[in-house]
Every structure is written in structure tokens, then in C-alpha cells.
C-alpha positions as CSV (number, residue, x, y, z in Angstrom):
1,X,-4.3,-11.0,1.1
2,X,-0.7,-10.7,2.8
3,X,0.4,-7.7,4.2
4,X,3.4,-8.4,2.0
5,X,1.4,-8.8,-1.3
6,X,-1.1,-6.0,-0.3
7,X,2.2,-3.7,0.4
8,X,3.5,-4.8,-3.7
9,X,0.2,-4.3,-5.1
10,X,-0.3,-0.8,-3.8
11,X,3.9,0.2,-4.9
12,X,2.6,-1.5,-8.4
13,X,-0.3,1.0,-8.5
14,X,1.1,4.5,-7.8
15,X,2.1,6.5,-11.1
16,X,5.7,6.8,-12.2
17,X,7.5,9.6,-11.4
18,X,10.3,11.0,-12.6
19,X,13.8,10.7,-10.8
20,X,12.1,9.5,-7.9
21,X,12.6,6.0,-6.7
22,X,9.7,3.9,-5.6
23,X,8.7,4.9,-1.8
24,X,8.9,2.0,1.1
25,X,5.3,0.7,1.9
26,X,4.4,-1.1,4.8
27,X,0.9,-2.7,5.5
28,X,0.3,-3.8,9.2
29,X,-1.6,-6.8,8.5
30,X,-3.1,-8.8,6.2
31,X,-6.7,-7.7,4.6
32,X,-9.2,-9.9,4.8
33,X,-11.0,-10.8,1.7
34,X,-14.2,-9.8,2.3
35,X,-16.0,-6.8,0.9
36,X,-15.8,-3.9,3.5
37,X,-12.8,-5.1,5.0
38,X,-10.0,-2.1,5.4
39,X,-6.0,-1.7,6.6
40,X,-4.1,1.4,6.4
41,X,-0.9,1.3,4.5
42,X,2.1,3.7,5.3
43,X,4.3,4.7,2.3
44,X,8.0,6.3,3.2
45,X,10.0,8.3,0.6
46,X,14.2,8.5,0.5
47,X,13.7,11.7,2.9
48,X,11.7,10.1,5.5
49,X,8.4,11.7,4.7
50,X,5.1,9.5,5.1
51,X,1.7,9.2,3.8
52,X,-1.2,7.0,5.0
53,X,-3.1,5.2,2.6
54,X,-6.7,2.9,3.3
55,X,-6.8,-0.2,1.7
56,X,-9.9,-2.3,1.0
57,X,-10.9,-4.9,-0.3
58,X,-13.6,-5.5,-2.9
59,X,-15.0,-8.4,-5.1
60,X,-14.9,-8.5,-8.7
């Protein structure tokens, strides 16, 4: 999966909050599609906090 797509999946997976726009996430690279294969993904809010996330993948 693209960085890019991997980056819009994880934005479409966070709850909704209230009055709070949707944080910038970057992934570094693309994740592989095989199972055990991981990336970290940073997410960015308006005030220039960040959070690491792990990303893996995983077969239906």
C-alpha cells in the first residue's frame, strides 16, 4: 500500500471529534503487503503536537 493511501486510510479511521479538524498524517514509506510487515505513521494537530502510530499489515 502507498504511503499516501496508508496515510488516508489511517485519517479515515480515527473517531470524530468535536471542533477539532482532522490532524496531518504522514507515513514514510509504503507498507508492504505482507503479514508482519510494519511502518510508523506520524499524525500532526493545528498546534504542532505529534503522535506516532504503527502500522501493519494483515490479510483478510
Amino acid at each position: 500500500m502507498s504511503s499516501v493511501k496508508l496515510a488516508t486510510l489511517f485519517a479515515e479511521k480515527l473517531p470524530p471529534q468535536r471542533a477539532v479538524p482532522k490532524p496531518y498524517i504522514t507515513c514514510p514509506e509504503d507498507l508492504a503487503a505482507k503479514v508482519g510487515t510494519t511502518t510508523r505513521c506520524k499524525l500532526t494537530t493545528d498546534d504542532g503536537s505529534t503522535l506516532g502510530a504503527a502500522m501493519g499489515a494483515r490479510l483478510h
